[in-house]
N, C-alpha and C positions, 0 to 999 in steps of 0.2 A: 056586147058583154058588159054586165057591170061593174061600178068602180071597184065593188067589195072583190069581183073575182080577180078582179085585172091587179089590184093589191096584192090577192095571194098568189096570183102569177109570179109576180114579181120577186116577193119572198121566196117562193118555189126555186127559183132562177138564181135565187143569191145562195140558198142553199146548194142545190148544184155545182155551182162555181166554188162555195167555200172548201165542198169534199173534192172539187177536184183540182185545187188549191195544193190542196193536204196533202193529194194523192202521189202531187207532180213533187211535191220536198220528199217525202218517202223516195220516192222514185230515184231523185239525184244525190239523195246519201247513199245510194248501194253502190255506185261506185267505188265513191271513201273511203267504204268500210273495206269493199274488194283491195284498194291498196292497203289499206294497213293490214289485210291477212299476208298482203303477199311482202309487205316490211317484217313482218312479224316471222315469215317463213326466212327470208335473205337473212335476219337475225341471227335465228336459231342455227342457218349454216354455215354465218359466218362462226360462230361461238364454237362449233360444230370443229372446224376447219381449223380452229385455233387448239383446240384440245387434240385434235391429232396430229399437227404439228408438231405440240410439246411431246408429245408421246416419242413422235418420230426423231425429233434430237435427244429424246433421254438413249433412245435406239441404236443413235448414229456414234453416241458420245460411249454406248457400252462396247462399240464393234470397234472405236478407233482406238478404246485400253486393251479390247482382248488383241487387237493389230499389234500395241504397244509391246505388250508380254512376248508373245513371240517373235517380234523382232529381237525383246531383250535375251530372250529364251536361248535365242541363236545365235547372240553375241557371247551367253554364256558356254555355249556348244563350244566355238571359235577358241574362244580364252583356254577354254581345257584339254582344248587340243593344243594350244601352244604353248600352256604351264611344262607338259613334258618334253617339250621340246626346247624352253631356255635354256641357258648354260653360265648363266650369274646368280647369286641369289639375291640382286636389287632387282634384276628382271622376274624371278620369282615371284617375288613380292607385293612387284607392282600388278603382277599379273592378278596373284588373289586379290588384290584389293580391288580388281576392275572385276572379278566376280563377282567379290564383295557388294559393289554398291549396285552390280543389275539385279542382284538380290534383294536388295533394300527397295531397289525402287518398284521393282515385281511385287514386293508384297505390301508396297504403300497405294500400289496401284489394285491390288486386288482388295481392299481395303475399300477403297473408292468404287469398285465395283460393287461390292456386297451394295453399298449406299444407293448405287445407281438402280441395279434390281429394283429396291424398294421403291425407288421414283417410277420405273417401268410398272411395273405392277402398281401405282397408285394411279398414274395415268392411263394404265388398262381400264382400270376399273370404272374411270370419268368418262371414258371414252366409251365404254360399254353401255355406262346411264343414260347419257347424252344420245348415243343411237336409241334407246329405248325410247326417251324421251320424244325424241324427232319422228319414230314412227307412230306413236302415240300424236303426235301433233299432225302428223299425214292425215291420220283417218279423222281427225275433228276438223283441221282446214277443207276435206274435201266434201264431210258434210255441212259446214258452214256452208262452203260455197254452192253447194246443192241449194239451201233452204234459201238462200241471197236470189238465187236464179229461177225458186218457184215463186216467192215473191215476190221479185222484177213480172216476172207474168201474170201473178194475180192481180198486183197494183194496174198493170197493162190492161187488162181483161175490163176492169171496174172503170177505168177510163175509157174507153170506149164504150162501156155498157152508158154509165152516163154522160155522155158528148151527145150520141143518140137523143137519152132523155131530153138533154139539153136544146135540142133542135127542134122535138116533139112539144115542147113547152114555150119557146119563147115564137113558134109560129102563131101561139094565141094570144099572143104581148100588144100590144098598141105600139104604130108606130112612135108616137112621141114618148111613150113612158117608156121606149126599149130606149129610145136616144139617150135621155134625162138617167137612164140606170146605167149603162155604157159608160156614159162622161165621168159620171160619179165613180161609178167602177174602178175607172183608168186613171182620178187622180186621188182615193185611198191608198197606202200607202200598205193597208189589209187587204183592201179589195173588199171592203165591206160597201156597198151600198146603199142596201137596208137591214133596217134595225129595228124590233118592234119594241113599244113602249110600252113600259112594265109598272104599274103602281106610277103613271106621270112621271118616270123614267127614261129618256130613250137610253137602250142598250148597247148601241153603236158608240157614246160619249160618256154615257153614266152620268149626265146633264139633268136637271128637273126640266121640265116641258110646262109654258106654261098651262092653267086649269082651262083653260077656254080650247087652248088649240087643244088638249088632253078627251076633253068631251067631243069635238069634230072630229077625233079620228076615230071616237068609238062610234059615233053616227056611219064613217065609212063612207061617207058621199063625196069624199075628193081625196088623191094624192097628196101628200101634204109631205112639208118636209120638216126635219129637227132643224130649228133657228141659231143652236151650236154649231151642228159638223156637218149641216148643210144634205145628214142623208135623209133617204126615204123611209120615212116611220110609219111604224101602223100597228093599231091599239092590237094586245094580246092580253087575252083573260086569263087570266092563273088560279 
């Protein structure tokens, strides 16, 4: 085979590696992305969790006044059963005045109620959005993760389609030029190891080349490499 093909072998083989390069970073960001949908979900139920919480002691805090009342309700029940039955009128006295203040405090406490309502019904209503919100957030996390999982198998798919290619192509490689592309390969840092030279360019460094070696690679009769970054260049006409 000739040098010019075994050139574009080569180039062939770097392309191949570059898309599937690309394909393998694609590839191991879906992960990532899968946990931070499923951070993004714990968020949302923790935030979730927390608003029904408050909801639930505005709840607990309206059952322990309405508790309060009628306990006081029934002290007052007590007291007026026993106002008629005193037989001082300091005990009288004292006794209204213990009706007296279960009634002050019954309607300082019903007072505090009205207020509580209003908290109950404002935290209904967060708590209401919030579930909307969350099930709004169900149906886009589960198509997220649908479209995460067809592209996990398309990138799959396209990696094995070219691994094949990949096999099919470097079987017509020369042994020493697969060596020499290998080495190179494996100590870029891109994984580039060839580069073709553009306007006396190489592409791999963005280096000038000099003019003499610039015309031998456009003649194409030997592998030649960039005297910068050490890869495999080979003239390309633009």
């Amino acid at each position: 085979m000739s040098v010019r093909n075994q050139i574009r072998l080569l180039a062939k083989l770097q392309g191949i590696l570059s898309e599937k390069d690309a394909l393998a970073v694609q590839l191991e960001a879906i992960p990532e992305k899968i946990r931070q949908l499923d951070a993004e979900k714990e968020q949302f139920l923790q935030e979730l969790e927390t608003y029904q919480e408050q909801l639930e002691a505005e709840n607990k805090k309206y059952r322990d006044m309405e508790l309060e009342i009628r306990l006081n309700s029934d002290q007052i029940s007590k007291s007026d059963a026993r106002l008629r039955a005193v037989k001082t009128n300091k005990a009288y006295q004292a006794t209204l005045k213990e009706i007296e203040d279960f009634h002050k405090t019954n309607s300082k406490i019903e007072d505090e109620m009205i207020g509580c309502l209003e908290m109950i019904e404002t935290a209904k209503e967060t708590v209401k959005a919030r579930e909307a919100d969350f099930e709004l957030f169900q149906g886009r996390l589960k198509n997220e993760l649908a479209e995460l999982e067809k592209t996990k198998e398309g990138i799959q798919a396209r990696i094995k389609t070219i691994t094949v290619r990949y096999e099919e192509v470097v079987k017509e490689v020369e042994a020493g030029h697969l060596r020499k592309f290998n080495m190179i390969f494996a100590q870029k840092p891109d994984h580039v190891a060839v580069a073709p030279a553009i306007g006396a360019v190489c592409m791999g460094c963005n280096m000038n080349i000099p003019p003499q070696l610039y015309n031998e690679l456009q003649r194409e009769e030997s592998v030649r490499m960039c005297p910068h970054c050490q890869r495999i260049i080979y003239w390309e006409d633009v």
